[in-house]
C-alpha positions, 0 to 999 in steps of 0.5 A: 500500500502505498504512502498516501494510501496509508495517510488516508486511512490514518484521516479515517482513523484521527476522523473517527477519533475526533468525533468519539473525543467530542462526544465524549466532551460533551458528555463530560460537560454535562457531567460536570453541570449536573454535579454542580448542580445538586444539592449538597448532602452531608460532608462525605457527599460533598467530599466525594462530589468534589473528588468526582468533579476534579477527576471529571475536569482532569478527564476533560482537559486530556481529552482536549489536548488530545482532539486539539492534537487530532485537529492540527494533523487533520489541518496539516493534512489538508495543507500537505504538511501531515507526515514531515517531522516539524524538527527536521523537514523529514518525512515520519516513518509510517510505523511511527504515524500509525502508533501516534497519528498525530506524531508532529516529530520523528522519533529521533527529534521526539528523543532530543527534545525530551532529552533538552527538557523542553515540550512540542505542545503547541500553546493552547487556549484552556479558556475554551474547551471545545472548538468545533470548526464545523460550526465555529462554536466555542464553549469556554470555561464560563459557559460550563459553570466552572 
């Protein structure tokens, strides 16, 4: 099969992974409302209730990082960038793409980078958590409740 056979099926793969993640946002979201919402019990219920809502809010921020992730690849697969390490200009190794589609770095650039300490993440906007750019909505923090 052939590269671009294989990139293909990757945007099938990171297209289906977009949705399920969005989703499951929304899902966490309205988690998130409905816990805010309920009235307070005794102080373990609160205590568990607060414990629920941080694990609630760590899970939303990694499922975030991740679909910001999935979008960028999906972007630099329209532009022709997909696939071509952002360190060197070389082309990433297939295997590598298909363990990470959304691998920016070969392995070898991966390896100095965290050798140096410092991170490839692209500054993200944790003041909105879910970006649709099929419609172009965006919920912030502030719409959730938090």
């Amino acid at each position: 099969m052939s590269r671009k056979q294989e990139i293909q099926k990757l945007r099938d793969v990171l297209l289906k992974r977009c949705d399920a993640l969005r989703q499951a946002l929304a899902g966490d979201l309205s988690s998130l409302q409905e816990l805010k919402g309920q009235p307070g019990g005794d102080t373990i219920d609160m205590a568990l209730d607060s414990a629920q809502g941080e694990i609630s809010s760590q899970l939303v921020e990694i499922e975030s990082r991740e679909l910001s992730k999935i979008e960028n690849a999906l972007r630099r697969m329209e532009n022709g960038t997909y696939g071509i390490c952002e360190a060197t200009g070389k082309p990433i190794p297939l295997a590598r793409l298909k363990a990470l589609p959304y691998a920016t770095l070969c392995i070898e650039a991966q390896r100095e980078l965290e050798k140096s300490g410092e991170s490839n993440e692209f500054l993200a906007n944790w003041g909105r958590i879910l970006d649709r750019s099929d419609d172009n909505q965006t919920m912030g923090m502030n719409e959730v409740g938090l």
